[in-house]
N, C-alpha and C positions, 0 to 999 in steps of 0.2 A: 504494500500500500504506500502510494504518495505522500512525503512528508511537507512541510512548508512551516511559513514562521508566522506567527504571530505577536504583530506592534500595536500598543499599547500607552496611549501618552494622556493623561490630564492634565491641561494647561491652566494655570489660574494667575489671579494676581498675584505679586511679591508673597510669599507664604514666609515667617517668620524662622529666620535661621535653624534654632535650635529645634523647635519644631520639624521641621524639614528633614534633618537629620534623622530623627525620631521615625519618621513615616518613610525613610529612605531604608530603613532596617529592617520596617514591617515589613515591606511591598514583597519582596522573594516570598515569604512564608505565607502573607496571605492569595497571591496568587497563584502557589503550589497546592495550598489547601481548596481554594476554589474549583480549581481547576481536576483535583484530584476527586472531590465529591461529585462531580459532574462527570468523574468517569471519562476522565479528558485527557489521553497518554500525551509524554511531553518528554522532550530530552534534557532541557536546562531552561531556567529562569533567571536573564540577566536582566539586571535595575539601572534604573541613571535617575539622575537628581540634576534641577537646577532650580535657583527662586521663583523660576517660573511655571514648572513644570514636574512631573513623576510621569516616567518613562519603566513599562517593564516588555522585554523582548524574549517573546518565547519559542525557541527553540524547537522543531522534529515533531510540530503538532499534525498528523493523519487528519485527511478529510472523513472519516466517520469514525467510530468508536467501535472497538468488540464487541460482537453479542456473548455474554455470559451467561452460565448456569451454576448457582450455588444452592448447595446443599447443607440446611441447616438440624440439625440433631434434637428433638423437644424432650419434652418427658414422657415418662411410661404412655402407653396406649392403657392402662389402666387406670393410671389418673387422668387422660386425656380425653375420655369417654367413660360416660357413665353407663350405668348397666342396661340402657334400650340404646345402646350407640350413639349419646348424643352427646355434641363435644359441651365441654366441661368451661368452666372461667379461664382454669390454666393453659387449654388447649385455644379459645379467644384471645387471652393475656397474646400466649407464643407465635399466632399467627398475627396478629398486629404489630409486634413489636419487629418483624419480620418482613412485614409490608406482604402479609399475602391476604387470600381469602382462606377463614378457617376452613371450608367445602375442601379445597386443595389439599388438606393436608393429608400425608399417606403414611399408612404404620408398613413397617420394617420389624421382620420376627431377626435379632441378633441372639444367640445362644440359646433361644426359647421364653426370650423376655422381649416384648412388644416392644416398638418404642415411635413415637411421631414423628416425620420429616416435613421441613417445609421447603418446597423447589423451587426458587426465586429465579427466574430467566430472564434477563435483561434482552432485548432485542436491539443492534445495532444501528446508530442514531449518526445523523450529520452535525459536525463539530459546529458549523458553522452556525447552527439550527439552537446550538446547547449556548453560546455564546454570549448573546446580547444579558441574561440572564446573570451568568458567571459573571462578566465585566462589570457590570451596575451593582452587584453584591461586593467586587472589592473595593470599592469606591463608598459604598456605604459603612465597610469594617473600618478602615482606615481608622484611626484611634489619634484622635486629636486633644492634647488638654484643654483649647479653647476651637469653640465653632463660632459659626454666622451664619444667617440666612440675609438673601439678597434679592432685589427685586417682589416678585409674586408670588416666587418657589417654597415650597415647602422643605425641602432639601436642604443637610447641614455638612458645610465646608469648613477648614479651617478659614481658606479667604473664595473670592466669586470662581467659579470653577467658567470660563472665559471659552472655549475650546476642547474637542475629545476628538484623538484618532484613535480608528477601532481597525484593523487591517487582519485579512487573515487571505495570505501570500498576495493578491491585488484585488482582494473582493473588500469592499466595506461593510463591518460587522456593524448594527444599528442600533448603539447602546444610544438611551435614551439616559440623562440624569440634567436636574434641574433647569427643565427647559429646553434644553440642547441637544442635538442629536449626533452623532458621532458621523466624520467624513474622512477625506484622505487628504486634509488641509492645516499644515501645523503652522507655527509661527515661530521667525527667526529673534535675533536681538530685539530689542524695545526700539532702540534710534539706528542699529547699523544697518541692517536686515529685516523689518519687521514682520513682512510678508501679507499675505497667506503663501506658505509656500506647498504647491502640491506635491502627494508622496505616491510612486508609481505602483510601489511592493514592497510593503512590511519588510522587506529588506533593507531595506534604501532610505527609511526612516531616521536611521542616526546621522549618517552622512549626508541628509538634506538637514539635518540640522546643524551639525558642525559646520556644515557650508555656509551657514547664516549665520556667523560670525558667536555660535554658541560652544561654554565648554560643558561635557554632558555629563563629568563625573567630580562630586566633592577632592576624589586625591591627583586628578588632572590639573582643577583649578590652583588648589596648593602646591601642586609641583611648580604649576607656573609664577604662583606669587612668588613664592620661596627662589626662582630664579632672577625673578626682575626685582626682588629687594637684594641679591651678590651684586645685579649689578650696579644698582642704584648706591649701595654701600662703596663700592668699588671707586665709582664716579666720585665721590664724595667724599670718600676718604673716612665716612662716620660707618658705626654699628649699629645696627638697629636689633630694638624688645620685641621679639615675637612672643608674647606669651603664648599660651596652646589654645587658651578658653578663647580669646580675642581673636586668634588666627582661626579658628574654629566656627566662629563667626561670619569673621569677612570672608572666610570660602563661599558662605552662603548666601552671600548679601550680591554677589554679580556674575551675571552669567558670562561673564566676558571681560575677567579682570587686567585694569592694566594700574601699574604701578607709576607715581607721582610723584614727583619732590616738591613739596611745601617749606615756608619760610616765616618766621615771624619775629617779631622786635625782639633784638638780643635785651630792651630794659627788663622783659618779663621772666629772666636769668634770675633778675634778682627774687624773684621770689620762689619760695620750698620747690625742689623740682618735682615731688610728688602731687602736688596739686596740677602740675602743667603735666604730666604725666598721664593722671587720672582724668583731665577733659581730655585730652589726646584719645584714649584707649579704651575708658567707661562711656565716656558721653559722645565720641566721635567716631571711633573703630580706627583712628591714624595709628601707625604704629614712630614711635620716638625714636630719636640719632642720638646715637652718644658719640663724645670724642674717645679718643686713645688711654684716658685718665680717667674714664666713668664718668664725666664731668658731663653735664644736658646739655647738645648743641640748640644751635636755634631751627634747625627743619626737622622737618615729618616727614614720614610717607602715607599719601594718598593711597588706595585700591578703588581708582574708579572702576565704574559701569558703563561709563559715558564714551564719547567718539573720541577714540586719542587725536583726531585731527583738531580738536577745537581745548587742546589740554593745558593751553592759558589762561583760556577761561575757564575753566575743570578747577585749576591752582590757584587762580585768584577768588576765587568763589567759597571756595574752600580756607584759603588766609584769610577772608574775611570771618567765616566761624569761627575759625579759632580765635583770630585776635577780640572777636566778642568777649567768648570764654577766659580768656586771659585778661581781659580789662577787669572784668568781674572778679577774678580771682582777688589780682595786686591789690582791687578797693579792698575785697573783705580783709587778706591779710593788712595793707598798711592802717586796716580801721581796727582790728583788733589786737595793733600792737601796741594802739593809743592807752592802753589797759593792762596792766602787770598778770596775769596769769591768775594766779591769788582772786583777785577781784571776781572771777566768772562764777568761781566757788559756789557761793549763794544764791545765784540766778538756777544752780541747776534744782532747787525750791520748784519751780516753777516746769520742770519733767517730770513725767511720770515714767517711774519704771516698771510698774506693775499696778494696776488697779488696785489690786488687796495688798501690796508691798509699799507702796507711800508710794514718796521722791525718789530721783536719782541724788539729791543731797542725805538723802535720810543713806541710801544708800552707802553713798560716801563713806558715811561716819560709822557705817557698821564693817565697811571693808577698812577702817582704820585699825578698830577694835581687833579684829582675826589677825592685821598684819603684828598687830604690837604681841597677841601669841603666838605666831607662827616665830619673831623676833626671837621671843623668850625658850620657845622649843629648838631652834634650830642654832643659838648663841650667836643671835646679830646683835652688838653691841657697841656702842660709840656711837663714832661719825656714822657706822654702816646704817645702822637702828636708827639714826636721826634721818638719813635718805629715806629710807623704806618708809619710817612715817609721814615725810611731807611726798615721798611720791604718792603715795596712799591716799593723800587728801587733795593733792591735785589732778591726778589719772583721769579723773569723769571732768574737767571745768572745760576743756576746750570743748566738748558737746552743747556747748550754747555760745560759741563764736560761730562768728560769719561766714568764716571759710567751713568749719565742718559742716554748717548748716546746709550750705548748697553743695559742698564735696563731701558725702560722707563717708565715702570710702577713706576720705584722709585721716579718721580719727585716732587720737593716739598720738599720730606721729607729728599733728599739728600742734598738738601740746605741749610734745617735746620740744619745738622749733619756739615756741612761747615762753618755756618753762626759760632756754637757755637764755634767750630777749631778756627776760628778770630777771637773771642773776644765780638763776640755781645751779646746783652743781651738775656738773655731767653727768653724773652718776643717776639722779633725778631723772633729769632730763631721760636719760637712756632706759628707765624703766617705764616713766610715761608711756614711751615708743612701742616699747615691749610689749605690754599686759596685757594685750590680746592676745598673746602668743602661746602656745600655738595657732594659728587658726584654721589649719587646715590637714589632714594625715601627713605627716613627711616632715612637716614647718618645722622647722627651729625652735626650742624653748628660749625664754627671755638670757642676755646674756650674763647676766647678773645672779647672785644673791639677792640682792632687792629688788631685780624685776621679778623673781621666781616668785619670791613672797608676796608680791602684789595682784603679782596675774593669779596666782593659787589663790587669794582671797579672792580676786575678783569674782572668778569662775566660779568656788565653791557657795559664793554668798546666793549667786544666780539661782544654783541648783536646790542648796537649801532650803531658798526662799520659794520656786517655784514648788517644790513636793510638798514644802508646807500648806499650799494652798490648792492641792489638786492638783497639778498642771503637770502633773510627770509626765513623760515620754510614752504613748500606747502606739504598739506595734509600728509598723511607719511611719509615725505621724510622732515629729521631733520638731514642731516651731519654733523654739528657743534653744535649739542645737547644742543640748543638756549632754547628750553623751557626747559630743565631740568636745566640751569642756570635759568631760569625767577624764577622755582620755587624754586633754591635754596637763592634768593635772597629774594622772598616771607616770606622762612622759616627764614632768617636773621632777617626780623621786625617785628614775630610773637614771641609769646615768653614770658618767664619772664624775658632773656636774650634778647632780641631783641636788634639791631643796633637802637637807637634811631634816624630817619630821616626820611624825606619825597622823595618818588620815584621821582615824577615829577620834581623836582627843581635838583634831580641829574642828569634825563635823561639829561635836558638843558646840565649840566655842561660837561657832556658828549660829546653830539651833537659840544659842544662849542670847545672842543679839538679837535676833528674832522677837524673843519674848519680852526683852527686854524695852523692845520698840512697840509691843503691846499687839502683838500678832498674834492671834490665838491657835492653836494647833494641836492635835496630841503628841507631844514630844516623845516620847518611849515609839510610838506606832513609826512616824515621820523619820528618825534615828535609825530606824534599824530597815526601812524601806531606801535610804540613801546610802545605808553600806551595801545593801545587798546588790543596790544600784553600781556603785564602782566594782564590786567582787566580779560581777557579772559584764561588763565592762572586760575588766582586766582579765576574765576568762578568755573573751573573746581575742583579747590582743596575744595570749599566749598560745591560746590554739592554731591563731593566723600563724605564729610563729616557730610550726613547728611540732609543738608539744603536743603526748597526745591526752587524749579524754580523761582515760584512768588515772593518770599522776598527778591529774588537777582534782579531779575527784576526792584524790586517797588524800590529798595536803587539805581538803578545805573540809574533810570528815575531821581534821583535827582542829577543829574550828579558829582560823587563821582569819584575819578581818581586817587586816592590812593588804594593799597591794601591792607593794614589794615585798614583804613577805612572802605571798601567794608566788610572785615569780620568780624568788630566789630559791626557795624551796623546789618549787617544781625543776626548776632548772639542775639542783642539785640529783634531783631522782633522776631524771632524764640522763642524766650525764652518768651517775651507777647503772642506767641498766645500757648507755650507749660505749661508755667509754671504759666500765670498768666490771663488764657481768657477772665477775666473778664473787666481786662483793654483793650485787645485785641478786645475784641466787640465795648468797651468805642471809639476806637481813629476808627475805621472802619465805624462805624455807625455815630459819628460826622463828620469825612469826606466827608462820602459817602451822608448826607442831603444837605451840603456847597456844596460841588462840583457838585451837578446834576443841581443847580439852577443858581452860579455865571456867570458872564459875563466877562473875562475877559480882554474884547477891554475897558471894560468903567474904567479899572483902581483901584487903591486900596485908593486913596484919597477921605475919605466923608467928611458931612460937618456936623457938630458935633451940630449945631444949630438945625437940623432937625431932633434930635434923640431923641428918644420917651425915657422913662426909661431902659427898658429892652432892647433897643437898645444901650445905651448907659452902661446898662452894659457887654453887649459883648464885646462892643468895646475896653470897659477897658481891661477885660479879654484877651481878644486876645493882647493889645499891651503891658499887663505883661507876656504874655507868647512868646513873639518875646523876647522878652531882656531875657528869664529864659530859650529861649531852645537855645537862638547865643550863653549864657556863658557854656552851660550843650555842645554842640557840639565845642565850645573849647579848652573847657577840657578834650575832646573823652568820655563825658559822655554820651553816647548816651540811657543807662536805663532811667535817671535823664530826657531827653530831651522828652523821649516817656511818662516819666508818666505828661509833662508836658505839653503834648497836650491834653492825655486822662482826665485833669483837665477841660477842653476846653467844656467836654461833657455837664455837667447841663447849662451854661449859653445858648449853643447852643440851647440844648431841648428846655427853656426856651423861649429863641428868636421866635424858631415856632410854640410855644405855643399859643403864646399871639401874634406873629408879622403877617400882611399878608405881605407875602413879594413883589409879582406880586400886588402892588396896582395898581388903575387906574390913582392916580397921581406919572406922568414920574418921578417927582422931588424926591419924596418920593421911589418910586420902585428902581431908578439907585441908591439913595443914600444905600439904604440896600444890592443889589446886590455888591457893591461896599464895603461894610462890611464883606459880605462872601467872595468875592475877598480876602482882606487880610486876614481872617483867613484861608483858601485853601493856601496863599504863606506861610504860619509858618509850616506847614503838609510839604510842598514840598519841606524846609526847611533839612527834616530827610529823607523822603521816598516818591514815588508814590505811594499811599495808595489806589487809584484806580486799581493799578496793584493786591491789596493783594482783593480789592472787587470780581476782576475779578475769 
């Protein structure tokens, strides 16, 4: 049988980048599914993308379809039929679910046990005939975060759905969707090519469009940007910020990118280069030139869409946005530096950071509070301690200057730039900058000791404050991006740099400002939903990492409530059963003989008078290795703590050696049980080690 292709285009308005992306990912799967229920053979399903358009070319489609015959197996002929032959519910239920008639259904004697068939025969259908159907069903799945209707239509797009080619090899397939009916007429560029340009045979489809000065593929367009910003770099002698997210973007913003060199007043140098940075790349999609020294040049580069023959007017058009944005910028910066930093403090009175949480000044004053214990916990003392508090109190004031207000991406680091204008120290200053930090998986923690301890209050005050009022995190739904603080706070006490402190005793200190600002809450409930909150958190970072299920398990059976804890521990396990199995068998197999046999209603006090030799040198053993594994786990030795259980092993062997433990005298049987009792609490001491048996 004849194969042929079938093309496949819905042309619409500018559809929004990231969205586009999103539907550029569906389109193979939901076209294969379509195509697939309709019984519709096919050899491949290739996609193209542009802002303007979803193109999917399918591949080695036959002009009819196979006739089939399937043979489906029901239940007994005696459930099937009742005793005058008349079919049953279950026999209705099987022949519907089937798509037959119950009449059809025929019994088959297999081994002397009846049983129902249903014979479903498909008969051989033209593709062409099955199409119009299939094609208006994918266009209807398309899964958009936001739609519109347009015009009279009932029909929901992300933008006006403008044109539809329906081609199957040179016939035209006659999808009907909002309004419109499918022909063999696409459209090129917007201003180069616009068209209608006809297409002769769903072959010819792409290459009528590339001819119309279109590129049809997300990683064509970025090869090409990525080439014309070397040479534009080249020309210029500057480097240009590709970030991923931004370049990610302007892939999808033109179907026909061409790169630009823009220019603007070297006076606007003088101000933060992350505010010229952020209208460049947030509010413009330009991407920024640096010199040789990191230092902000005065041009950008453009990605038009526009005709490069008219690309003076492209750049001047474009200098003129920018320098808007850039006027705007230097007022709010030279307006808010009429103002010492300090001063903003009090205005932030006037934010809200949470309806049921007050201000972000109330705020403030409670991340003062947490910094001055995190201080005390972690021995910041002096000048350091004297930073950490006034960054503490300054951190949140540049959120009611001018510049954050309209850049908000700048915050922080506009603070920082203000902080140093007044006179604060660098040190300050550089923790303002910080305290958002991490903000993202991968990011950098603050580079300080007093930005650790600022951004660790900041984040934890967040999280505290939000559980306290309901607002936890359920299943996907994280609007206040509570666990990406958990983890960034994680990342604070992990580290060679790590915030030296412990989590729990700062949730308290936490919870403790809370009430103290007259937030009402059940603090026991709230306490122990925010540790389980990091524990769970920190499971996940550790499992990403590697580790597996049971060694986290068996460490948090011994109820561990810190998250370094949790991953020093585990990591200690992991590394005995990867690096060193022989101790690894050693503390498993002495566990696992003590704990299948202890009792531990009858306690861990024996009576030492009753102990045979070899009893009594377990006993030794076990209560030098109680005192050698409490100093190894307070000193977060936790390697030192494991090989001092697996020391545990010969006297243990020993013990069952030579000992019956299940004697027939009570006295003597509990006094032994009661030996393994306490060597079982030294084990549970580090880890559930029945968890690592399991």
């Amino acid at each position: 049988m004849e194969k042929t292709t079938l093309a496949f285009e819905i042309g619409t308005e500018e559809l929004p980048a990231f969205d586009l992306h999103a539907a550029t990912e569906q389109l193979p799967r939901l076209v294969s599914e379509a195509l697939a229920s309709a019984r519709v053979p096919f050899d491949e399903v290739k996609v193209y993308s542009t802002p303007r358009r979803l193109i999917a070319i399918v591949e080695g489609v036959p002009e009819r379809t196979e006739a089939t015959v399937e043979q489906f197996r029901g239940p007994a002929a005696k459930i099937a039929f009742d005793a005058d032959g008349n079919p049953t519910k279950a026999a209705a239920g099987f022949a519907r679910g089937k798509g037959v008639d119950v009449s059809t259904l025929e019994r088959r004697d297999e081994g002397g046990v009846e049983y129902v068939y249903a014979v479903k025969e498909t008969p051989a259908a033209d593709v062409a005939a099955l199409l119009p159907e299939v094609l208006e069903g994918v266009i209807a799945s398309i899964s958009w975060p936001k739609s519109c209707r347009w015009g009279t239509t009932s029909q929901y797009f992300s933008r006006p759905v403008r044109w539809i080619v329906a081609m199957l090899g040179d016939a035209v397939v006659p999808v009907r969707f909002a309004g419109l009916e499918a022909g063999n007429e696409t459209r090129g560029h917007r201003f180069l090519a616009p068209g209608p340009h006809a297409v002769a045979h769903a072959d010819q489809l792409i290459d009528t469009i590339r001819n119309a000065f279109v590129v049809v593929t997300e990683q064509e367009r970025e090869q090409s940007i990525r080439a014309q910003v070397a040479e534009a770099e080249k020309a210029c002698g500057l480097t240009a910020e590709l970030p991923a997210k931004t370049l990610a973007e302007v892939v999808n913003l033109s179907e026909y990118p061409t790169v630009m060199v823009g220019e603007f007043d070297e006076l606007f140098l003088a101000v933060p280069k992350e505010i010229i940075v952020d209208a460049m790349l947030v509010h413009q999609r330009y991407f920024p030139l640096f010199n040789a020294d990191g230092s902000l040049a005065n041009k950008f580069l453009i990605t038009s869409n526009g005709n490069p023959e008219f690309e003076a007017n492209i750049v001047d058009g474009n200098q003129r946005v920018v320098a808007a944005r850039l006027y705007d910028a230097k007022f709010f910066y030279d307006e808010d530096l009429k103002a010492p930093l300090e001063s903003y403090v009090e205005h932030l009175d006037e934010v809200v950071f949470q309806e049921k949480l007050g201000t972000t000044l109330a705020k403030t004053k409670r991340i003062v509070k947490l910094v001055e214990h995190l201080c005390a916990a972690a021995g910041l003392e002096g000048q350091e301690k004297a930073d950490a508090l006034r960054a503490a109190y300054l951190c949140k004031a540049d959120l009611v200057t001018g510049a954050v207000v309209e850049f908000t991406s700048v915050q922080g680091i506009m603070g920082s730039y203000y902080a140093k204008a007044a006179g604060e120290t660098d040190v300050v200053a550089g923790a303002i900058a910080d305290h958002y930090r991490p903000r993202f998986s991968g990011d950098a923690t603050p580079a300080t000791r007093v930005g650790k301890a600022v951004a660790f209050a900041d984040k934890l005050d967040t999280i505290c404050g939000l559980f306290a009022v309901d607002q936890a995190p359920t299943g996907s739904s994280d609007p206040f991006a509570l666990r990406r603080s958990a983890l960034g706070i994680v990342a604070m006490l992990t580290g060679d740099d790590a915030i030296d402190v412990e989590l729990v005793p700062a949730i308290d200190a936490s919870l403790a400002a809370y009430a103290a600002d007259g937030i009402e809450f059940d603090a026991a409930a709230v306490r122990e939903q925010v540790i389980e909150f990091f524990i769970t958190r920190t499971k996940v970072m550790v499992r990403d990492g590697g580790s597996s299920a049971d060694a986290i398990d068996a460490v948090l059976a011994a109820g561990v409530r810190e998250p370094l804890e949790l991953i020093n521990r585990v990591h200690a396990l992991e590394h005995a059963r990867q690096e060193a199995p022989e101790t690894f068998a050693d503390l498993a197999i002495a566990y696992a003989r003590a704990n299948n046999l202890r009792d531990a209603s009858l306690g861990c006090d024996y009576d030492e008078s009753l102990l045979s030799e070899v009893e009594h040198a377990l006993a030794c053993a076990v209560v030098q290795a109680e005192g050698r594994v409490a100093r190894a786990l307070d000193a977060d030795d936790y390697p030192e703590a494991l090989a001092e259980l697996a020391s545990l092993r010969k006297p243990v062997d020993l013990f069952f050696e030579k000992v019956m433990v299940m004697d027939e005298d009570v006295a003597l049987r509990e006094n032994r049980l009661r030996i393994l009792n306490r060597f079982v609490d030294v084990f549970a001491r580090v880890a559930d080690f029945g968890q690592l048996a399991k």
